[in-house]
Biopython code that builds the backbone (N, CA, C, O; Angstrom):
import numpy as np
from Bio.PDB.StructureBuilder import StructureBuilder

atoms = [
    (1, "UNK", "N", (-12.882, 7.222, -11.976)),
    (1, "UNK", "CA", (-12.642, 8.610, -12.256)),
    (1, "UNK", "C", (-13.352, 9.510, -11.263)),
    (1, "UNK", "O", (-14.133, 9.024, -10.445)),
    (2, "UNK", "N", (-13.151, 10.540, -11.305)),
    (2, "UNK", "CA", (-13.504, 11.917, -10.612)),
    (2, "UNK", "C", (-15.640, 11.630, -10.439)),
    (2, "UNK", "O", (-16.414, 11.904, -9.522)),
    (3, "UNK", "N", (-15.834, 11.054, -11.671)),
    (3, "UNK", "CA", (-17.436, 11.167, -11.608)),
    (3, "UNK", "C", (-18.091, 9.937, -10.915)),
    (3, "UNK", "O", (-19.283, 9.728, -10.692)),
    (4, "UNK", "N", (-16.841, 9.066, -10.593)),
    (4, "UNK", "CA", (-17.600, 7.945, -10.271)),
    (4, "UNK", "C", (-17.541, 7.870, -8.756)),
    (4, "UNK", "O", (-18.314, 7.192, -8.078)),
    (5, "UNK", "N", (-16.333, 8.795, -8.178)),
    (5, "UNK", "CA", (-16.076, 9.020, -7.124)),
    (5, "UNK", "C", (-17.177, 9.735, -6.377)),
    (5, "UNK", "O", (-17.614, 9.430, -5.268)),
    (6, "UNK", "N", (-17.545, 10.698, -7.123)),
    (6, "UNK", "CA", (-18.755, 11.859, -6.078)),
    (6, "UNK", "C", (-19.515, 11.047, -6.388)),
    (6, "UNK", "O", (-20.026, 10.703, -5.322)),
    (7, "UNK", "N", (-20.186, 10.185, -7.590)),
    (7, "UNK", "CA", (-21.157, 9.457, -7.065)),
    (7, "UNK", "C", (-21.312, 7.886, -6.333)),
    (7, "UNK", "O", (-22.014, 6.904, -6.579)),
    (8, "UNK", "N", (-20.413, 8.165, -5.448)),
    (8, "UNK", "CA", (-20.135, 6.924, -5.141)),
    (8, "UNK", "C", (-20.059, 5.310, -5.755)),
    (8, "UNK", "O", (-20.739, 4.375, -5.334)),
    (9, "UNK", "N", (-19.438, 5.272, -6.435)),
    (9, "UNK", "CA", (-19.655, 4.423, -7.613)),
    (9, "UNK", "C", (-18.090, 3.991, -7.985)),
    (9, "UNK", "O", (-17.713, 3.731, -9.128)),
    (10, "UNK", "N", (-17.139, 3.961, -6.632)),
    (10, "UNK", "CA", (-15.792, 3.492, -7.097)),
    (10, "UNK", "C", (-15.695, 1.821, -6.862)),
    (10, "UNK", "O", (-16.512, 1.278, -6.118)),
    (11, "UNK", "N", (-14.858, 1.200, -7.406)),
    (11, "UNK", "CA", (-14.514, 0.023, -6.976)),
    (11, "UNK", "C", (-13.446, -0.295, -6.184)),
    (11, "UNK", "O", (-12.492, 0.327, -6.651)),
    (12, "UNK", "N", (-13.068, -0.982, -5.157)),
    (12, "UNK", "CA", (-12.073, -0.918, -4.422)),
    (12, "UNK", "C", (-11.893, -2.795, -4.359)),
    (12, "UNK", "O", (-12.705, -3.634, -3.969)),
    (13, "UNK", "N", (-10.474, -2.968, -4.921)),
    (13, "UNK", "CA", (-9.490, -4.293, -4.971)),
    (13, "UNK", "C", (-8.992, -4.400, -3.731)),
    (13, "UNK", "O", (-7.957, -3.756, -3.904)),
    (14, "UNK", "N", (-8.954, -4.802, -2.383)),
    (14, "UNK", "CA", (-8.459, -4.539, -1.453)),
    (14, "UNK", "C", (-7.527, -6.368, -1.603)),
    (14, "UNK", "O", (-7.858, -7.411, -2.168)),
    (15, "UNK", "N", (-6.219, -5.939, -0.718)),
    (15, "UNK", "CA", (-5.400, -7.349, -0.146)),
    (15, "UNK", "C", (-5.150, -7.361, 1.042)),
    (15, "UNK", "O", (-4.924, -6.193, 1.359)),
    (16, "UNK", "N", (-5.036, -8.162, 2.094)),
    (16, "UNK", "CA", (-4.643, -8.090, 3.199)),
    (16, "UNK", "C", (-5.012, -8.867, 3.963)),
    (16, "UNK", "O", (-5.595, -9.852, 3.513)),
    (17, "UNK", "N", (-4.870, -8.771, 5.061)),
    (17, "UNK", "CA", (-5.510, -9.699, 5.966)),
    (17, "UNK", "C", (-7.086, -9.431, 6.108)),
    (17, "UNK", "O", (-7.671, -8.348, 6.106)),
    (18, "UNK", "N", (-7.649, -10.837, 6.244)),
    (18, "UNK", "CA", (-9.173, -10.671, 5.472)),
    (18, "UNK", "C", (-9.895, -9.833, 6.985)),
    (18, "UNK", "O", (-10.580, -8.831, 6.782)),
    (19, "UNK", "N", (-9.746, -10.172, 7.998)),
    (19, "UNK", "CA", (-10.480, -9.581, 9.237)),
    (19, "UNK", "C", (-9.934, -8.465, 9.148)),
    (19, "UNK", "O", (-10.873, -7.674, 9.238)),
    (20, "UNK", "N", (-8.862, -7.807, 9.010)),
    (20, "UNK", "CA", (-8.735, -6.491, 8.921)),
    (20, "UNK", "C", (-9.402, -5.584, 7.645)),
    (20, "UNK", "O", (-9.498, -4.357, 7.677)),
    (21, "UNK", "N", (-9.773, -6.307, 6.694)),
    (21, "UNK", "CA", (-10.812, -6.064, 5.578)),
    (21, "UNK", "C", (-12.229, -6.293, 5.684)),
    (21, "UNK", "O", (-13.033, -5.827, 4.876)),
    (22, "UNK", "N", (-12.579, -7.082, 6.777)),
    (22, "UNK", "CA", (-13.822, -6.935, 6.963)),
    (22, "UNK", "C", (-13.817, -5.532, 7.831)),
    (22, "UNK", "O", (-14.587, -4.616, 7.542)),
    (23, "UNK", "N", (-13.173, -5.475, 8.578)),
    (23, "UNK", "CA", (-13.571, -4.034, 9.671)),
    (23, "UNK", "C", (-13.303, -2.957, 9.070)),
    (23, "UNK", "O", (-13.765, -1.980, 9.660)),
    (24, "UNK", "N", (-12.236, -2.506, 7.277)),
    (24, "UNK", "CA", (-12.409, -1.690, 6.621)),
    (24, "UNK", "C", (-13.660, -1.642, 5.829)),
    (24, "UNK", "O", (-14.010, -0.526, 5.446)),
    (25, "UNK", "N", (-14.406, -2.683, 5.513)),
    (25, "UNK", "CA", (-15.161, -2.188, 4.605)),
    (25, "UNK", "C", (-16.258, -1.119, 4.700)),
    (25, "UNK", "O", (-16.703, -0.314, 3.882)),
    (26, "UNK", "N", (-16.577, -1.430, 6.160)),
    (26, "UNK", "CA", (-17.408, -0.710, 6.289)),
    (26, "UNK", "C", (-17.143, 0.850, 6.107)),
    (26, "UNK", "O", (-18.127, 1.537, 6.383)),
    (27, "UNK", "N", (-16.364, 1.326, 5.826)),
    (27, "UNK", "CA", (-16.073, 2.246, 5.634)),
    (27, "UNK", "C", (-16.056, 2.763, 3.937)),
    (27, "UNK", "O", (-16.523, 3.821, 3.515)),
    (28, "UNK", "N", (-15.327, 1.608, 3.076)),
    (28, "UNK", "CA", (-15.052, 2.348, 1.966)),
    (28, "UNK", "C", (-16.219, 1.647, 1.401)),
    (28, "UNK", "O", (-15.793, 1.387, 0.275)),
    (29, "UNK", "N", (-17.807, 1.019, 1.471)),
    (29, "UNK", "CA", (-18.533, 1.026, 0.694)),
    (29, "UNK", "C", (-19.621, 2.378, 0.741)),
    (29, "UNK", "O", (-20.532, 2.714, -0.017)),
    (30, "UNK", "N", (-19.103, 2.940, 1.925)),
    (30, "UNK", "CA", (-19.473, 4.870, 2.107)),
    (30, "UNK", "C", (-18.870, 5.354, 0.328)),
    (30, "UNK", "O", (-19.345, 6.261, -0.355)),
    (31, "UNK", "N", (-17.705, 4.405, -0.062)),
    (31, "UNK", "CA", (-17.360, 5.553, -1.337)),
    (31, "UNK", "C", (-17.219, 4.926, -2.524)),
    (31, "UNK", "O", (-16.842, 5.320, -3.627)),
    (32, "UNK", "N", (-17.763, 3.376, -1.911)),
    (32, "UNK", "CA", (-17.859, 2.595, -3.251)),
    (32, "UNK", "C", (-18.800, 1.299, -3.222)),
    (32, "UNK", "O", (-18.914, 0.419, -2.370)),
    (33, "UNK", "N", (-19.646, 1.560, -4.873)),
    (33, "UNK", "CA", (-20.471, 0.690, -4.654)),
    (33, "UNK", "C", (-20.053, -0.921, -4.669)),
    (33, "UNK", "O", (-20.841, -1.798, -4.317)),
    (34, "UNK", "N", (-18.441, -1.232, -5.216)),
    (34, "UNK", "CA", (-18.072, -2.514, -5.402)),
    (34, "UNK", "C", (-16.814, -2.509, -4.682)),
    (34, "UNK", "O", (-15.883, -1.792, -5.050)),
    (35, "UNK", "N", (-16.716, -3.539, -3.324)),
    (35, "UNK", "CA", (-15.636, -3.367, -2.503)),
    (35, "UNK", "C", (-15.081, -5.036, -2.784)),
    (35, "UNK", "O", (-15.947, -5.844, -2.448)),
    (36, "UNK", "N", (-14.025, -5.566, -3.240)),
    (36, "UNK", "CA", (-14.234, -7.093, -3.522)),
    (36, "UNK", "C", (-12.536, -7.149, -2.855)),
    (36, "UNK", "O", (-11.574, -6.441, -3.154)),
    (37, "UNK", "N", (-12.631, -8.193, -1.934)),
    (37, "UNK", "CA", (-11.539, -8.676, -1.394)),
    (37, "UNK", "C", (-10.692, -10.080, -2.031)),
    (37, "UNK", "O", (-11.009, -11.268, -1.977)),
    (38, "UNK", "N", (-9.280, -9.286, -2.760)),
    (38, "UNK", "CA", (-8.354, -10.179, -3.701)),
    (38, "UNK", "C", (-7.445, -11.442, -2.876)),
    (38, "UNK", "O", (-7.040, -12.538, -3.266)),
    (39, "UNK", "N", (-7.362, -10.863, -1.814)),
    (39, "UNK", "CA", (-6.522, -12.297, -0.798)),
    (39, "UNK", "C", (-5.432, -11.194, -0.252)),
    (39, "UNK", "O", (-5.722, -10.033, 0.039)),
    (40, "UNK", "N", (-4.367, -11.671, -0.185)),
    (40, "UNK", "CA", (-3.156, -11.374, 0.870)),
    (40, "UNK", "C", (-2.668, -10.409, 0.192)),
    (40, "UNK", "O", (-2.776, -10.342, -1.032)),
    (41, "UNK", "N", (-1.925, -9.340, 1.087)),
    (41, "UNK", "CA", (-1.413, -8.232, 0.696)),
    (41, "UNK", "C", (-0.783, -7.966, -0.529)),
    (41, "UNK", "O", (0.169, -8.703, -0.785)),
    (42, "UNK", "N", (-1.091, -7.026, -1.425)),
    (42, "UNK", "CA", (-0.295, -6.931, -2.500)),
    (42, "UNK", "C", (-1.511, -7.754, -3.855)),
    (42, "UNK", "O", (-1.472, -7.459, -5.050)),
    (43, "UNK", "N", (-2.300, -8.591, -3.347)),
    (43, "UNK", "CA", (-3.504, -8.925, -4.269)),
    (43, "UNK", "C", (-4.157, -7.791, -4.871)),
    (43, "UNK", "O", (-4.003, -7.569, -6.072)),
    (44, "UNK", "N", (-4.847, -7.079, -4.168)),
    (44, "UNK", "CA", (-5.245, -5.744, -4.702)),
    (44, "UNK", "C", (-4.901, -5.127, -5.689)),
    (44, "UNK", "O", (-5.393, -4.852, -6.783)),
    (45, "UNK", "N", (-3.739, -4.891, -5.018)),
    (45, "UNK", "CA", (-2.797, -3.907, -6.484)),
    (45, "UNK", "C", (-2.517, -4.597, -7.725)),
    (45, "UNK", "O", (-2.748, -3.977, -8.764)),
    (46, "UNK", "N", (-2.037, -5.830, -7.800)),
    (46, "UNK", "CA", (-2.178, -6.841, -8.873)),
    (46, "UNK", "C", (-3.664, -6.900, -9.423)),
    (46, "UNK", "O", (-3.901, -6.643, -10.603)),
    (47, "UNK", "N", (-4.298, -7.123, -8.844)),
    (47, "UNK", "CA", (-5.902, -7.011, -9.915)),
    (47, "UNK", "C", (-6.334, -5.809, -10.493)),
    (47, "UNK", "O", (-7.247, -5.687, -11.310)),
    (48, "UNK", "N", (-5.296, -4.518, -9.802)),
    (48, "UNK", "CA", (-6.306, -2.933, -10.378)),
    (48, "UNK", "C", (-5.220, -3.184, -11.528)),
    (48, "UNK", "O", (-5.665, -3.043, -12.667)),
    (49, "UNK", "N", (-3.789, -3.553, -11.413)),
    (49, "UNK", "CA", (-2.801, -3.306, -12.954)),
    (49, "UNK", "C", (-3.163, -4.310, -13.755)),
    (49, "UNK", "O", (-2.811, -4.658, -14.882)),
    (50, "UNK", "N", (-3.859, -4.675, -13.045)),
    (50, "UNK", "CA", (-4.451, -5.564, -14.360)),
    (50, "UNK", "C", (-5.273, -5.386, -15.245)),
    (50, "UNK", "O", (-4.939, -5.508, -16.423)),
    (51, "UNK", "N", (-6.718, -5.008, -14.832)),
    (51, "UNK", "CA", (-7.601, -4.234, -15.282)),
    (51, "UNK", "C", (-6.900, -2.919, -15.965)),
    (51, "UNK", "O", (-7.178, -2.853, -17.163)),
    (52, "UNK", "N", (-6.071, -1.870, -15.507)),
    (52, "UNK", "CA", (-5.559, -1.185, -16.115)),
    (52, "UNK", "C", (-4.825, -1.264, -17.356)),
    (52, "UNK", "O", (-4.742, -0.470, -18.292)),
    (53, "UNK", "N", (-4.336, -2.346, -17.163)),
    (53, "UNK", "CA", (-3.457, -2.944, -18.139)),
    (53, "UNK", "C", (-4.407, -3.033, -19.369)),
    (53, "UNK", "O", (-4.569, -2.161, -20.222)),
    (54, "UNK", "N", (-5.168, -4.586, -19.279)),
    (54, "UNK", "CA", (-6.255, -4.541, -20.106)),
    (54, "UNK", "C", (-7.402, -3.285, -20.424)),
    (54, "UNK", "O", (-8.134, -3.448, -21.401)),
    (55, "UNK", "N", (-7.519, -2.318, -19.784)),
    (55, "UNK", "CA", (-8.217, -1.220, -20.554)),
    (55, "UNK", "C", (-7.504, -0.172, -21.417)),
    (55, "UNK", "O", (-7.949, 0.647, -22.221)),
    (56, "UNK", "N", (-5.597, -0.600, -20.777)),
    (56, "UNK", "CA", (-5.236, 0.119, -21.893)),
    (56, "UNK", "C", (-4.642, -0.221, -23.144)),
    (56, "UNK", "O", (-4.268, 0.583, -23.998)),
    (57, "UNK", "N", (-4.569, -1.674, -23.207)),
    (57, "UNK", "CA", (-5.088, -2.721, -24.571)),
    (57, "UNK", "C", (-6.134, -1.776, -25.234)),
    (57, "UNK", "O", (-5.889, -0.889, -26.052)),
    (58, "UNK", "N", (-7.019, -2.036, -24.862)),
    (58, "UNK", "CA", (-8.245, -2.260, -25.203)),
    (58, "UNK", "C", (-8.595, 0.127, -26.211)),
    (58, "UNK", "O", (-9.153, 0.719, -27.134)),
    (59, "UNK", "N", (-7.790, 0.314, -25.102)),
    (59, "UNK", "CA", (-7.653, 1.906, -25.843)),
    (59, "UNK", "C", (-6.960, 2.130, -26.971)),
    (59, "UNK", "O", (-7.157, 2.850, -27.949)),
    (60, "UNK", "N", (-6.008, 1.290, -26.618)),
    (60, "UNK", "CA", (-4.704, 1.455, -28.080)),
    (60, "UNK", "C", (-5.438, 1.226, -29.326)),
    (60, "UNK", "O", (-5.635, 2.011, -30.253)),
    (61, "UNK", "N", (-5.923, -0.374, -29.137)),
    (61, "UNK", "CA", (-6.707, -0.865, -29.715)),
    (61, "UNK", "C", (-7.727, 0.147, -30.540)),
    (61, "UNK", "O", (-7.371, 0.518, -31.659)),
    (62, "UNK", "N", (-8.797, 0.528, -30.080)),
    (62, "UNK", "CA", (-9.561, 1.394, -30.402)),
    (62, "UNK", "C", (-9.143, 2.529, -31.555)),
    (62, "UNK", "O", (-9.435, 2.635, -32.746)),
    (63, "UNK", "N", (-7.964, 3.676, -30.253)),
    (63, "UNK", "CA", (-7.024, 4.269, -31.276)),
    (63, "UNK", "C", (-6.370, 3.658, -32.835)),
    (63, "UNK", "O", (-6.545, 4.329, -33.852)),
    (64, "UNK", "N", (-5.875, 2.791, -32.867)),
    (64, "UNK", "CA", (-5.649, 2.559, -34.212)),
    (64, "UNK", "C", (-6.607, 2.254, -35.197)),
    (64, "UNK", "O", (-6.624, 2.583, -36.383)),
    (65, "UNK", "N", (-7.491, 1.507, -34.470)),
    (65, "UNK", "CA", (-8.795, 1.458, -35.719)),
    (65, "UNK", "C", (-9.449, 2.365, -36.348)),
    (65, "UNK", "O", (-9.963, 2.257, -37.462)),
    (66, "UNK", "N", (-9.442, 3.640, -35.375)),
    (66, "UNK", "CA", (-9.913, 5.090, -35.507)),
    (66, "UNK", "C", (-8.615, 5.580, -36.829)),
    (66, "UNK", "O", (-8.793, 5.969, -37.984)),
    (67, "UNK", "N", (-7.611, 5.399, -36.214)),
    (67, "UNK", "CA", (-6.751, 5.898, -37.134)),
    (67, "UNK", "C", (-6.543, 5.383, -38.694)),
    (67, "UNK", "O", (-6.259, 6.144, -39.619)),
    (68, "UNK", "N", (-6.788, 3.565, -38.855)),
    (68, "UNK", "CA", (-6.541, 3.053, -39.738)),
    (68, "UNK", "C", (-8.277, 3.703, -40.491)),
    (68, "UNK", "O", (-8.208, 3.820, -41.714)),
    (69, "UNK", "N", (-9.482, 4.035, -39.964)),
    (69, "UNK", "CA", (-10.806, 4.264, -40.493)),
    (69, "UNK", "C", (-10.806, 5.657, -41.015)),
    (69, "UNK", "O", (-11.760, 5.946, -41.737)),
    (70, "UNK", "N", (-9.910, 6.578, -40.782)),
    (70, "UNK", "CA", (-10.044, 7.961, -41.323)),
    (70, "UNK", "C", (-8.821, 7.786, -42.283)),
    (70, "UNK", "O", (-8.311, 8.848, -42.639)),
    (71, "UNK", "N", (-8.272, 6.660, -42.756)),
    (71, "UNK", "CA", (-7.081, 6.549, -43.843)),
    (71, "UNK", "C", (-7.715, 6.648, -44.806)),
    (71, "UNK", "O", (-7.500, 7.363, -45.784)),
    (72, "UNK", "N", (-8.642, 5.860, -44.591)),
    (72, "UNK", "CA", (-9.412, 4.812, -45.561)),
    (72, "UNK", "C", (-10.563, 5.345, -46.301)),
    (72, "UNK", "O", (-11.202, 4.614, -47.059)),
]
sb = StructureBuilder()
sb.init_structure("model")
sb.init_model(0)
sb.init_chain("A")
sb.init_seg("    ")
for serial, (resi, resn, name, xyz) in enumerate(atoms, 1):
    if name == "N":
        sb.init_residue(resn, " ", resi, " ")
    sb.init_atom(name, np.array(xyz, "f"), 0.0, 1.0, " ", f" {name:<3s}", serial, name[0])
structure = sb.get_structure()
């Protein structure tokens, strides 16, 4: 998010060719404290929808319990 960004504190999933990821990193651990290299192009993006995925499990989740606890 927005707060994790100014404090440098993003995570970055990168895919690609790994030597061309070593000579980026140096750059994006300027904007993030966790830079972790997934493998070949298109890895990246598969591990952030993933995580996304599962946190938005994990919200729904939440939401209904909230909802089923003020029934009750």
């Amino acid at each position: 998010g927005v707060g994790a960004a100014r404090a440098g504190n993003l995570t970055f999933m990168v895919g690609g060719v790994e030597q061309e990821f070593d000579a980026a990193k140096e750059l994006l651990v300027c904007m993030g404290s966790n830079v972790v290299y997934c493998g070949e192009v298109g890895t990246g993006q598969a591990a952030k929808i993933c995580n996304n995925m599962l946190l938005a499990i994990s919200m729904i989740g939440t939401a209904e319990t909230m909802n089923l606890g003020i029934r009750f």
